[in-house]
matplotlib code that plots the C-alpha trace (Angstrom):
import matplotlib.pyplot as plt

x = [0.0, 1.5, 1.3, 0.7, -2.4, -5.9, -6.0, -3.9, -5.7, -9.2, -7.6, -5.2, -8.8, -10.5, -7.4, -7.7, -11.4, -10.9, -7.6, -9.5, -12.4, -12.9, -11.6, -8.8, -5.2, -4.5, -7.3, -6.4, -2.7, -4.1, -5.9, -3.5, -1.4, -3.6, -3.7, -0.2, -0.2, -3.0, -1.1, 2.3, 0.1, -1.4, 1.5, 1.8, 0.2, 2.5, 5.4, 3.4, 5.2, 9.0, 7.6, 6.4, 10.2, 11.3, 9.3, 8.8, 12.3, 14.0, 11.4, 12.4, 16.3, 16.3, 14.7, 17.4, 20.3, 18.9, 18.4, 21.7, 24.7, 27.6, 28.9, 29.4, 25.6, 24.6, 27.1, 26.0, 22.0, 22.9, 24.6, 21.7, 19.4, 22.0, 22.1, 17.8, 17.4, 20.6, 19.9, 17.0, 18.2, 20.7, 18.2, 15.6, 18.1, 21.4, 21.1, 21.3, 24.3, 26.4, 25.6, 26.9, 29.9, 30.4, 30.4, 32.8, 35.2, 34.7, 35.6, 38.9, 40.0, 38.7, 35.4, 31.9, 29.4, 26.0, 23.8, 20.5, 17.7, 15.6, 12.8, 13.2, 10.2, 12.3, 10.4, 9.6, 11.1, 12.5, 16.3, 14.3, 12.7, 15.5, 17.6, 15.0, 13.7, 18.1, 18.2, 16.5, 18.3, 21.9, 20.6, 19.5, 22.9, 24.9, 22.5, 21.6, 17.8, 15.9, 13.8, 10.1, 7.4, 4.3, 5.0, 2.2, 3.9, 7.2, 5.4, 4.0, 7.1, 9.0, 5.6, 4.7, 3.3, 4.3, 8.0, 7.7, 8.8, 11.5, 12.1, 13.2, 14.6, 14.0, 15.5, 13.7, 14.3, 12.8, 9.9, 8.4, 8.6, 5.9, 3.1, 3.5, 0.9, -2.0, -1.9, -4.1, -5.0, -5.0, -5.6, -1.9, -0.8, -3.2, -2.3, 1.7, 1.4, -0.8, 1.7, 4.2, 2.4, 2.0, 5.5, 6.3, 4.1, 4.7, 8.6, 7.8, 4.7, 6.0, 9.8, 10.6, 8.3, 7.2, 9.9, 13.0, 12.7, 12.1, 15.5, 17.1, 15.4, 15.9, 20.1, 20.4, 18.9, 21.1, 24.6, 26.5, 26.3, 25.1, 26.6, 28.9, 26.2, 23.2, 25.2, 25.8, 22.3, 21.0, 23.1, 22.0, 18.2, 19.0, 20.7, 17.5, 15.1, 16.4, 16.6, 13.3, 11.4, 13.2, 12.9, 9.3, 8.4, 10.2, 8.6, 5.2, 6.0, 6.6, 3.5, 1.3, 2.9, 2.4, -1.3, -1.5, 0.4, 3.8, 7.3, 9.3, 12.9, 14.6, 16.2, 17.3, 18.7, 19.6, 22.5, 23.1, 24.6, 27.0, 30.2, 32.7, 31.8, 31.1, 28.8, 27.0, 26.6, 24.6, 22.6, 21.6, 19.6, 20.6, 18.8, 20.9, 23.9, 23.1, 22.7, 25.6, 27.9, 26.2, 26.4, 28.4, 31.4, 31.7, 31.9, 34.9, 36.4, 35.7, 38.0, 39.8, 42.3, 45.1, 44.6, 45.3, 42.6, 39.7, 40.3, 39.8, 36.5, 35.5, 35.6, 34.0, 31.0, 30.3, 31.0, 28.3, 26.1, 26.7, 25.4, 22.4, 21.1, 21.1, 22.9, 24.8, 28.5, 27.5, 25.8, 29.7, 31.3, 28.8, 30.0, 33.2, 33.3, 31.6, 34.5, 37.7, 35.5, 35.7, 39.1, 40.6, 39.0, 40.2, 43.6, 43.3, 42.0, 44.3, 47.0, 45.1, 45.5, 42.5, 42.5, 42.7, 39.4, 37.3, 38.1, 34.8, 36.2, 37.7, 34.6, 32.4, 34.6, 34.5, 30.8, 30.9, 33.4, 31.2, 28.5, 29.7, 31.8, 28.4, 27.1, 30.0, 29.1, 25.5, 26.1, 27.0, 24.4, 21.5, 23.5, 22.1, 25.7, 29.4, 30.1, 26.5, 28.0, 31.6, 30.0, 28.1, 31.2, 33.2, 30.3, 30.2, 34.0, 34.9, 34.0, 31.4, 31.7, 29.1, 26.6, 22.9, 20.6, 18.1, 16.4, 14.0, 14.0, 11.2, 13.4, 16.8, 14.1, 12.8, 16.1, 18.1, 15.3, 14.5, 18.1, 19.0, 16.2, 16.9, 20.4, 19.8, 17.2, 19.2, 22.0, 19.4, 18.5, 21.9, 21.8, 17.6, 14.9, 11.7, 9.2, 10.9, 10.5, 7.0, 6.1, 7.5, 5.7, 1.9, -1.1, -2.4, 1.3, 1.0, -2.3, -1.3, 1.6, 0.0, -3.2, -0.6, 1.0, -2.4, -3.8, -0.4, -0.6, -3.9, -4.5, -0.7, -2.1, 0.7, 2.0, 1.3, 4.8, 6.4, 8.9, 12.8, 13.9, 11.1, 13.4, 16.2]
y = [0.0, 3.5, 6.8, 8.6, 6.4, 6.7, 3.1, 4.7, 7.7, 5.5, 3.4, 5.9, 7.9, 5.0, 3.9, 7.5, 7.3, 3.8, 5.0, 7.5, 5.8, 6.1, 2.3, 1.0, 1.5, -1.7, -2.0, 0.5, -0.5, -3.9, -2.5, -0.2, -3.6, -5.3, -2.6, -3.2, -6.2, -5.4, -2.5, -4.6, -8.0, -6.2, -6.6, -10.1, -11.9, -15.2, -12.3, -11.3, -14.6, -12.7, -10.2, -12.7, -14.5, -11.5, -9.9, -13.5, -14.5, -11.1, -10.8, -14.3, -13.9, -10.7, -11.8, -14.5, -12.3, -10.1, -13.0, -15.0, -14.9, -15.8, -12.9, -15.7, -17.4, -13.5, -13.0, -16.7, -16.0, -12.4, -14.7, -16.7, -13.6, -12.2, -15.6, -15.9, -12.7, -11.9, -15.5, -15.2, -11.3, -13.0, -15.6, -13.4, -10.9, -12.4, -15.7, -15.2, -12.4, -15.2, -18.2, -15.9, -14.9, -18.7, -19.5, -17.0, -18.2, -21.8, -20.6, -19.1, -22.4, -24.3, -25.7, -25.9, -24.6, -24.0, -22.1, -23.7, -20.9, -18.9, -17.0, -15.2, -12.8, -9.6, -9.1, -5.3, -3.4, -6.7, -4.5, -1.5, -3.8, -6.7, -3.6, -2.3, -5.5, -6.1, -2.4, -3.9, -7.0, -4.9, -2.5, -5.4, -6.8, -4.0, -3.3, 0.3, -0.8, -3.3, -5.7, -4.7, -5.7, -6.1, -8.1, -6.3, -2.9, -5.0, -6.4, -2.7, -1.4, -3.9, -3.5, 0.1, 0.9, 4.6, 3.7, -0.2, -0.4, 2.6, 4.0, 5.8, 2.8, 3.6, 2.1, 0.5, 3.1, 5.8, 4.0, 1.5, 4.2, 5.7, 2.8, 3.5, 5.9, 6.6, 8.4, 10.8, 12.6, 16.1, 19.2, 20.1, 16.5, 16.4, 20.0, 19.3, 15.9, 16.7, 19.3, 16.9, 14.2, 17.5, 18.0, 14.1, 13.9, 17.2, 16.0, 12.2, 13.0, 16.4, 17.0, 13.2, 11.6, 14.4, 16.9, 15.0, 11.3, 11.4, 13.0, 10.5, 7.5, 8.7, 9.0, 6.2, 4.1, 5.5, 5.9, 5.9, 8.1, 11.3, 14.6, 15.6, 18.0, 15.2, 13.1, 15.6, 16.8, 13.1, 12.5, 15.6, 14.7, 11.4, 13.2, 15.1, 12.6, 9.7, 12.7, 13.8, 10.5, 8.9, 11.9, 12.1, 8.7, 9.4, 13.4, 11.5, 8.4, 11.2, 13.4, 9.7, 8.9, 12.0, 12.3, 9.3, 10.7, 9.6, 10.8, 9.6, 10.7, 13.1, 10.7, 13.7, 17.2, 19.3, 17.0, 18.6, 21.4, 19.2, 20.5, 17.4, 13.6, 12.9, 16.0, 14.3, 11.0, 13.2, 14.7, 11.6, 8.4, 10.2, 6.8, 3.9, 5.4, 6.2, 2.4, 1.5, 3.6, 2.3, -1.4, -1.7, 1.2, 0.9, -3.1, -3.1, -0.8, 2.7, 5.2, 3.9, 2.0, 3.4, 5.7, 2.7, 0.5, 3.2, 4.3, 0.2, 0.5, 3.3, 1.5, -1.6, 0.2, 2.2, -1.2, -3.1, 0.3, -0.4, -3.7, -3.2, -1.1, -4.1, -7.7, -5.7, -4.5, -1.5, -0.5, -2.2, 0.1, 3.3, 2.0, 2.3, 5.3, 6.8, 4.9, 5.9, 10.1, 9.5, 8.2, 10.9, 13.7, 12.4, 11.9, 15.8, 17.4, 15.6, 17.1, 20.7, 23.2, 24.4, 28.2, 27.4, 24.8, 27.5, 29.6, 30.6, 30.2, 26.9, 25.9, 26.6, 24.6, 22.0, 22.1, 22.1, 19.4, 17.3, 17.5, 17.1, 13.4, 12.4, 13.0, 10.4, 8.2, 8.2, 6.6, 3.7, 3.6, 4.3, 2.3, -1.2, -2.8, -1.5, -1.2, 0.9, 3.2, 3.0, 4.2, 6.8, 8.6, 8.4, 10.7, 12.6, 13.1, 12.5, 14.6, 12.0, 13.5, 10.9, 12.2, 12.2, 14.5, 12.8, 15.2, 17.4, 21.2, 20.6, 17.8, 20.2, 23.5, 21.0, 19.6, 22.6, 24.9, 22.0, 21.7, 25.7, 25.6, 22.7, 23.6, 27.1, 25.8, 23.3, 26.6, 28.3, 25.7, 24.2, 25.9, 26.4, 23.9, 23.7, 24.1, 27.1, 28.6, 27.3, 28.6, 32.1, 32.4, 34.1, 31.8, 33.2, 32.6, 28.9, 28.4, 29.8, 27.7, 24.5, 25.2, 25.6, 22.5, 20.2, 21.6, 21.2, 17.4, 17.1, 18.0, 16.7, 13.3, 11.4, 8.3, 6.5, 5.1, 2.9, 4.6, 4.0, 2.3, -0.1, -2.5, -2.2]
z = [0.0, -1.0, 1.1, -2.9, -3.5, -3.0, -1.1, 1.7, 1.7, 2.5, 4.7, 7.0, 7.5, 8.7, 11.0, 12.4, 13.2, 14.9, 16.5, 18.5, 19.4, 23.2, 24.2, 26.6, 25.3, 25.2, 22.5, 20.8, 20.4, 19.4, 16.5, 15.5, 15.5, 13.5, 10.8, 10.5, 9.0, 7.5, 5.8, 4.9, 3.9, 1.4, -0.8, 0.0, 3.0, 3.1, 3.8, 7.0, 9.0, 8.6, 10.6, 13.1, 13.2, 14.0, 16.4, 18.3, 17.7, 18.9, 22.5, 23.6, 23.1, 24.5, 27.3, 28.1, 27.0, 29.9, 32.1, 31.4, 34.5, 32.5, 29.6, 27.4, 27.4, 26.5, 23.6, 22.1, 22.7, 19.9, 17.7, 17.3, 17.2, 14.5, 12.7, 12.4, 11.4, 8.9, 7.7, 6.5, 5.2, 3.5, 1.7, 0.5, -0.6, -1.4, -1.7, -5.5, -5.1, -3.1, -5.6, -8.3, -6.4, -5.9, -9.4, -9.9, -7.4, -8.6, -12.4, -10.9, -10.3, -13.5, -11.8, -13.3, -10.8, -12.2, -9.4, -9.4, -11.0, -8.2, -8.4, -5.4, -3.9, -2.2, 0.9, 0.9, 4.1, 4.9, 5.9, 7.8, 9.9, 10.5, 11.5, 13.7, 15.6, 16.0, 17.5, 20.4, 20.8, 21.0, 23.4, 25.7, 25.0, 25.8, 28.6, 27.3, 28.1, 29.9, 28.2, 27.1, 29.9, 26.5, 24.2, 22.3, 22.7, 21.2, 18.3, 17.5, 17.6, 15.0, 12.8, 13.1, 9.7, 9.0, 9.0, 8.4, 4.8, 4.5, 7.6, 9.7, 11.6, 14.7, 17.9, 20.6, 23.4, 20.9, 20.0, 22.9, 25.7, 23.4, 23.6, 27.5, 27.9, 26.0, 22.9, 20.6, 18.1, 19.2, 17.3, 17.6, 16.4, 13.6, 12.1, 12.6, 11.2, 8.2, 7.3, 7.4, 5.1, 2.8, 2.5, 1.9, -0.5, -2.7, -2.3, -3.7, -6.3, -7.9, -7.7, -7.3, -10.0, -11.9, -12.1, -11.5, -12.4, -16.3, -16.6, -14.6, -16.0, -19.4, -19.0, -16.6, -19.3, -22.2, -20.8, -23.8, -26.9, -25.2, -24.6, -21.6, -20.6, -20.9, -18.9, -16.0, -16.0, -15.5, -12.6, -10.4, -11.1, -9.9, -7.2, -6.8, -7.2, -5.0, -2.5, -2.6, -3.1, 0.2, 1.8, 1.0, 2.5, 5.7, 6.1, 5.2, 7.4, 10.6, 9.3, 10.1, 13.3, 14.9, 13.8, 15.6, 18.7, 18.2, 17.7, 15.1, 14.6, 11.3, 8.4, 6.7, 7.0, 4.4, 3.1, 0.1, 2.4, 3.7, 4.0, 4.0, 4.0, 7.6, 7.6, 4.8, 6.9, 9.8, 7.6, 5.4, 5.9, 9.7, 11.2, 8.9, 9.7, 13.4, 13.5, 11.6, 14.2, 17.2, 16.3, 14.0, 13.6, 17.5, 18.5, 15.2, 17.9, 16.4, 16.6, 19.6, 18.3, 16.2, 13.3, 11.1, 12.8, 12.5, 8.5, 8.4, 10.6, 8.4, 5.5, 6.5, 7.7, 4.4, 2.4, 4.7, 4.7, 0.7, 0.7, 2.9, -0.1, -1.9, -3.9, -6.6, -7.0, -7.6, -4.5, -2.6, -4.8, -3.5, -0.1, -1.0, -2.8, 0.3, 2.8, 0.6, 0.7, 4.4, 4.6, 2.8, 4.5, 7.9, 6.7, 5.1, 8.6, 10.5, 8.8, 8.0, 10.9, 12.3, 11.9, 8.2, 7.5, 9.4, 6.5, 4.9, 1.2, 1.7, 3.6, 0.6, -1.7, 0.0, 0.6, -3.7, -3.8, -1.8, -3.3, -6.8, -5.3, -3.9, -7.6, -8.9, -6.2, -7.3, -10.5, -9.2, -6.6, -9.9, -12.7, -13.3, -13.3, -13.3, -17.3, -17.7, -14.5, -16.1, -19.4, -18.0, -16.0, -19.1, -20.6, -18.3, -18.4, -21.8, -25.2, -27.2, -30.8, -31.8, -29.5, -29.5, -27.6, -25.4, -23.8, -24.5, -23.6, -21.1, -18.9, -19.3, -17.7, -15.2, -13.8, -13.5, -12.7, -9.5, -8.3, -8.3, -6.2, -3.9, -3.0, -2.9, -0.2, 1.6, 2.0, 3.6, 5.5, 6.9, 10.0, 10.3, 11.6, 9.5, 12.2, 13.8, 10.4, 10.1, 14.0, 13.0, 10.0, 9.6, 9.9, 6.2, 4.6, 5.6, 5.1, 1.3, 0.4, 2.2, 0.4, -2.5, -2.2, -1.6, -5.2, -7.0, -5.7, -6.5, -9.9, -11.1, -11.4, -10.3, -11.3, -8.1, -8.4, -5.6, -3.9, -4.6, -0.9, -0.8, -3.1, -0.2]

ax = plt.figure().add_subplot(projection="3d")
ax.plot(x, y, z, "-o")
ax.set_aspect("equal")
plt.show()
C-alpha cells in the first residue's frame, strides 16, 4: 500500500477514526497492530510470518540475553538472534548475489558450478525492519535498556506501519517508551502531522516523480552516446530525485505517526549542504547510519584503536552500509566510494591546521566538492551494473563527438530549474529547523503555500509510483 495512493488515503482515515475511538489502550494499540499487518500483507500476506520470526524470535532472546549470569551465554544467545534474522536477510536478498559470487570463485579455479535458478520474492522493508527488531536485541545486550514488559507494545514497535517499509529505523528506546501511555490525536498532532504528510508527498509526487525522475530515468537508461552536458544533468536529477522521493516517504512516514500521537525521529537534514563527508553522513539516511555507528562502527572498535585500525572500521561500515542497499556490485562500490570520501578527508583534517578549515572560502569549496563526489558516487548507486555506471562517467568526463541529444527542452528546464532551487534551499536551510520557520511564519502565509502544495498534488495526477527504498 503506497502513502501517494488513494488506497492509503481510505484506509489511513479509517485507521484514524478507529484510533480515537474512546476504548482502553490496550485495544487500541491492538488494532493499530492489527492494521499493520493489514497495511504490509497487502503486498503479500504469506510475507506477514517474517515479521512474526522476528518480532517472536527477537522478544524471547532478548529476554534470556537479559536473564543470562555468564557474559558468554549472552554474547552466544545475539549470535543466534543475528544468525535468524541476517539468515533469513541473506536468503531473500542475497542468496542469489552469493551463488553468483560462488560460481565465480569456482571458475577461478577451473570448476563448473552451475547455481541452481531462483525466483526469489524480495520481501519489501524486509532490511528496515530486520535492522529495527536487532536495535532492540543490542541495546539489551549492551544493557543500554531493559527488556520490554508487553510483548504487544514490542510487536508494535517492529511492525509500526508509517516507517515499516523505508524508515526511519527507529531504535527500541525511541519508539516502545511511546506505547506507554495513551496516545491521541490532538488538534496540535493532527495539524503538525498533516503538514508533514504535505510535504512528503509534494517532495515524492512532484519533484521526485514528476519533475525530476524522467531525466534520470531517461540517462540512466542511455549511458552511452550522449553529450557531456546530458550526462551531467542526469546524474543531479538522480541526485534530486532519490533525494526527494526517500525523503518524502520518511517526512510523510513522521507526518502519520504524529497524527497518531507519536514521535518519530529526522532521516534527513539538508545533506546537500554538507560540507565534507562525515557532515553528509549526519545529515543523510541520519537513522541507517546512526545504526551503523552504534552497532556496528563501535563493536569493530571505532576510533579507539590506532589511526590505522579506524580508516579500516570506516571502510567496513560504508561497504556493509553499501550492501544493505542491496545484492549488486554497484551499490559495494557506492560504499566504498563513500568509505575511501571518508578516509581521505580524515587523513586531510588531521593534517590541515584548524584556523585554516574555518576559513569561509575553503569551507564553501568543499561544501561544492562534496557534493559534486556524492554526484560520482550516485552513478554507481543508480546504474544497473558496473560497465552501464563506467560508461556513464566516461560521458560525463569525456568529449562524445558521436553524440545524440536525449532530452528534451522541457526535462533540461525541469532539472536545473528544480536543483538551483533545492540547493539554494538546503544553503538556507543548513543551519535552520523547519518548524521554527513554520512557527514564525503568519497563519495566512501557511495556510497559502500548504493550500498551495495540496492543489499542486492534487491536480498533477501522479504516477502512483512505488517509492525508490522499498526495493532495499
Amino acid at each position: 500500500m503506497l502513502f501517494n495512493s488513494l488506497t492509503f488515503l481510505v484506509f489511513f482515515l479509517i485507521i484514524l477514526i478507529m484510533y480515537n475511538f474512546p476504548l482502553e489502550w490496550k485495544i487500541r494499540k491492538s488494532n493499530l497492530l492489527i492494521a499493520s499487518y493489514f497495511f504490509y500483507g497487502v503486498w503479500n500476506p504469506p510475507f506477514v510470518l517474517l515479521l512474526w520470526l522476528s518480532t517472536i524470535v527477537d522478544w524471547f532472546v532478548a529476554k534470556k540475553i537479559y536473564q543470562a549470569k555468564q557474559r558468554y551465554i549472552a554474547k552466544l544467545l545475539l549470535l543466534m538472534s543475528l544468525a535468524i534474522n541476517i539468515g533469513v536477510l541473506s536468503f531473500f536478498k542475497y542468496g542469489i548475489f552469493f551463488l553468483d559470487i560462488f560460481s565465480s570463485f569456482m571458475d577461478t579455479f577451473g570448476l563448473s558450478f552451475q547455481p541452481p535458478t531462483w525466483d526469489i520474492i524480495l520481501p519489501v522493508g524486509i532490511s528496515f525492519y530486520t535492522f529495527q527488531s536487532l536495535s532492540y536485541t543490542f541495546d539489551i545486550y549492551y544493557k543500554k535498556q531493559k527488556p520490554c514488559n508487553s510483548f504487544l507494545d514490542f510487536a508494535l514497535f517492529v511492525t509500526f506501519f508509517p516507517q515499516l517499509v523505508a524508515g526511519p529505523i527507529v531504535k527500541a528506546r525511541q519508539l516502545i517508551p511511546q506505547f506507554t501511555t495513551p496516545k491521541f490525536s490532538t488538534l496540535k498532532n493532527l495539524y503538525w502531522g498533516t503538514i508533514f504528510m504535505t510535504l512528503g508527498l509534494f517532495q515524492k509526487i512532484i519533484l521526485a516523480d514528476m519533475l525530476l525522475g524522467p531525466t534520470a530515468n531517461i540517462v540512466f537508461s542511455h549511458p552511452e552516446s550522449i553529450s557531456r552536458m546530458e550526462a551531467w544533468l542526469g546524474v543531479l536529477a538522480f541526485s534530486g530525485q532519490i533525494l526527494s522521493d526517500f525523503a518524502g516517504y520518511t517526512t510523510t512516514a513522521i507526518g502519520i505517526a504524529l497524527c497518531l500521537g507519536f514521535k518519530l525521529p529526522k532521516n534527513f537534514n539538508y545533506p546537500y549542504a554538507a560540507i565534507g563527508f562525515s557532515d553528509f553522513w549526519r545529515r543523510w539516511h541520519i537513522s541507517l547510519s546512526s545504526w551503523l555507528k552504534e552497532y556496528l562502527y563501535f563493536p569493530l572498535g571505532g576510533n579507539r584503536k590506532n589511526q590505522v585500525r579506524t580508516l579500516i572500521n570506516l571502510m567496513l561500515t560504508m561497504l556493509i552500509g553499501g550492501l544493505w542497499h542491496g545484492a549488486n556490485w554497484t551499490f559495494v562500490i557506492w560504499g566504498a566510494l563513500h568509505g575511501f570520501y571518508l578516509i581521505m578527508e580524515k587523513i586531510l583534517l588531521f593534517a590541515t591546521p584548524e584556523e585554516i578549515r574555518k576559513i569561509k572560502s575553503l569551507r564553501i569549496a568543499t561544501g561544492i566538492l562534496t557534493f559534486i563526489l556524492v554526484l560520482i558516487a550516485w552513478v554507481f548507486f543508480r546504474s544497473p551494473d558496473i560497465t552501464s555506471a563506467i560508461t556513464l562517467i566516461d560521458s560525463m568526463f569525456g568529449a562524445n563527438s558521436q553524440a545524440v541529444p536525449i532530452l528534451n527542452s522541457m526535462n533540461i528546464a525541469f532539472t536545473i530549474v528544480t536543483m538551483i532551487l533545492m540547493l539554494a534551499f538546503h544553503s538556507y536551510m543548513r543551519n535552520r529547523e523547519l518548524i521554527v520557520i513554520i512557527s514564525n511564519a503568519p497563519i495566512w502565509l501557511i495556510s497559502i503555500i500548504w493550500s498551495l502544495l495540496i492543489a499542486i498534488i492534487i491536480f498533477s495526477q501522479g504516477s502512483n509510483d512505488a517509492f525508490i527504498y522499498f526495493q532495499f
